[in-house]
Residue, then its C-alpha position, 0 to 999 in steps of 0.5 A: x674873252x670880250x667884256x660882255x662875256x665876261x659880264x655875262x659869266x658873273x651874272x649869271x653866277x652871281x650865288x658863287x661867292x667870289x673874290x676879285x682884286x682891282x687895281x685903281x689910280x687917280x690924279x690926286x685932284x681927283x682922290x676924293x672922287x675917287x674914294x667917294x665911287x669906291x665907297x659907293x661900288x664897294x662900300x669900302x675906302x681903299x688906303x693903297x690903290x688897290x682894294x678887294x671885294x666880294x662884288x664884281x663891278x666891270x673894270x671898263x665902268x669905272x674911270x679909276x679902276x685901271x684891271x682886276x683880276x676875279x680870284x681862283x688863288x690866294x696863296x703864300x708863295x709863288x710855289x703854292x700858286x704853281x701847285x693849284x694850278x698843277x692839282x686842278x688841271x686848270x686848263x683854259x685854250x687861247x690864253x695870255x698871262x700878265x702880270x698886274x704890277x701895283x705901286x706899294x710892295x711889288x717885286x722887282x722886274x726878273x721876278x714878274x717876268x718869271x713868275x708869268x713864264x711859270x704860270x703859263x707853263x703848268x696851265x694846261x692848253x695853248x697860249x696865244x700871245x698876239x690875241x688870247x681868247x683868256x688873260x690870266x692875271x697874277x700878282x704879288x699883294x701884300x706878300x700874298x699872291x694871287x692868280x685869276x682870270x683878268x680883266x682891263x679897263x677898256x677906255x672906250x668911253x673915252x670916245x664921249x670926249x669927241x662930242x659935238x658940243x661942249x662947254x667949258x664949264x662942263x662936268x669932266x668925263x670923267x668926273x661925269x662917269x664917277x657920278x654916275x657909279x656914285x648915283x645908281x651904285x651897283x642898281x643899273x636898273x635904277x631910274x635916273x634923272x639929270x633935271x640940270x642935264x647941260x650938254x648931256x655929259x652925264x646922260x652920256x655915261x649913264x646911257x653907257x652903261x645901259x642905265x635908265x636915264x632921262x635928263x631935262x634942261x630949261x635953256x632950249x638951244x642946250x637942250x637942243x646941243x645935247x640931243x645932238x650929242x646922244x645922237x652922235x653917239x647913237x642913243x636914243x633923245x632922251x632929253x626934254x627941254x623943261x624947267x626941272x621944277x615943273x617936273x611931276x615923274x619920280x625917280x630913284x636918284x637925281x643928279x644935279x651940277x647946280x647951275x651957277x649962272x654961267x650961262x642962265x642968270x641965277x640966284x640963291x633962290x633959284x638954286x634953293x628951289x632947285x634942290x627943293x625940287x630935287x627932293x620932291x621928285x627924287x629919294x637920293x640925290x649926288x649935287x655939285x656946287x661951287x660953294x658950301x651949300x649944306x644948310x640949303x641941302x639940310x633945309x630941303x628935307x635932305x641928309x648929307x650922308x657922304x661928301x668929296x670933292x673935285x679940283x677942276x683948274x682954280x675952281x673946287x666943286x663940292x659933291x654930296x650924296x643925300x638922302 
């Protein structure tokens, strides 16, 4: 089953409640970043690298969430697994089980071979090894198992990486792509600016996944290098070259890296102003800066509500969220 039907599947039933299981990694620089998403997707802080829910987010959305598995059993024993799947009939054509193997508690290698063998046994139809239409997902948790229909992070957003230009002091993909989930969280119909917007890296990711994104930029042959970018990459300009503080539209959310005079000269005054400015035209904000900046945060009528941050070589960039 492609992404898109898998998508479809849970929109369309979104009044069934479900449970699913993701299974997450990350480097450790980018731990709290992590942690951060996962609060924002699923308003919970993982402790191990796996958490449960009763959201369904597509596993290829997030650059942390590796495969998750949407629940149909949750039982104590391998045997009690064998025995639901025997009383349902559960039946599916095309189909491949795997197993989803995590870090804290997991069963030796025989067993994960056997417990697969098994489960593919009493399932009704037939398996396809070299191309299923279905995967079936089953794993060992916190000495529960559980078996449900199974799905990978697809990685194609790793594709953005190849863009025609970028600069060094870039926001990271995936760094990118977090901010994105942290922005608009589980509301891809919110309406998201990028007033600092740079090369395009995190109109890019938003784009992606089909988020209503506009982005502006003052310095106009960047301007310019991000309209080639979106191009490359098929999407539509959405890029105005413009200083965000002449910006008069409102949005739902803004996300700014805060320019620190890289490439633009500026100054404390200036970045003041631009998150100012953040406030005046948006009613959340995700800012990035390479220095404590709360008490200007706080002074433009924001509260900081959550914080992490990111290691990027010798450099700490700071995240908040603020409303």
């Amino acid at each position: 089953m492609i992404r898109k039907e898998i998508e479809n599947k849970h929109s369309q039933n979104s009044n069934i409640k479900r449970r699913y299981f993701y299974a997450i990694n990350y480097p450790v620089f980018e731990e709290d970043l992590c942690k951060m998403e996962m609060r924002s997707l699923f308003n919970q802080t993982p402790d191990e690298k796996f958490l449960f829910s009763n959201t369904y987010i597509s596993a290829s959305r997030s650059p942390f969430i590796k495969e998750m598995i949407s629940i149909i059993y949750e039982e104590n024993s391998l045997e009690d697994i064998l025995r639901s799947i025997t009383r349902d009939r559960l039946a599916y054509n095309d189909f491949k089980v795997c197993y989803i193997k995590i870090e804290s508690g997991d069963i030796g290698y025989e067993e994960r071979l056997r417990s697969i063998s098994k489960v593919g046994f009493v399932i009704t139809g037939e398996p396809q090894m070299h191309n299923p239409q279905i995967i079936i997902g089953i794993t060992k948790v916190n000495g529960r198992w559980i078996l449900g229909e199974y799905e990978r992070n697809d990685y194609e957003w790793h594709i953005h990486d190849k863009k025609p230009y970028s600069y060094s002091n870039s926001l990271s993909l995936r760094v990118a792509r977090a901010l994105v989930n942290i922005a608009v969280k589980n509301d891809l119909s919110c309406k998201l600016v990028d007033p600092c917007c740079g090369i395009g890296t995190v109109v890019i990711e938003a784009m992606s996944m089909g988020v209503n994104v506009l982005g502006y930029e003052i310095n106009k042959s960047i301007a310019e290098n991000a309209r080639k970018n979106l191009e490359f990459f098929g999407y539509k300009n959405v890029i105005t070259n413009e200083d965000m503080n002449n910006i008069e539209d409102k949005y739902d959310i803004a996300i700014i890296d805060l320019p620190y005079g890289l490439f633009t000269p500026t100054t404390i005054e200036e970045q003041t102003s631009l998150i100012k400015t953040a406030r005046r035209i948006s009613k959340r904000l995700v800012i990035v800066t390479f220095e404590d900046m709360d008490e200007n945060i706080i002074n433009a009528g924001f509260n900081i509500i959550d914080r992490s941050f990111v290691l990027k070589g010798r450099f700490k960039r700071y995240i908040s969220i603020c409303e």
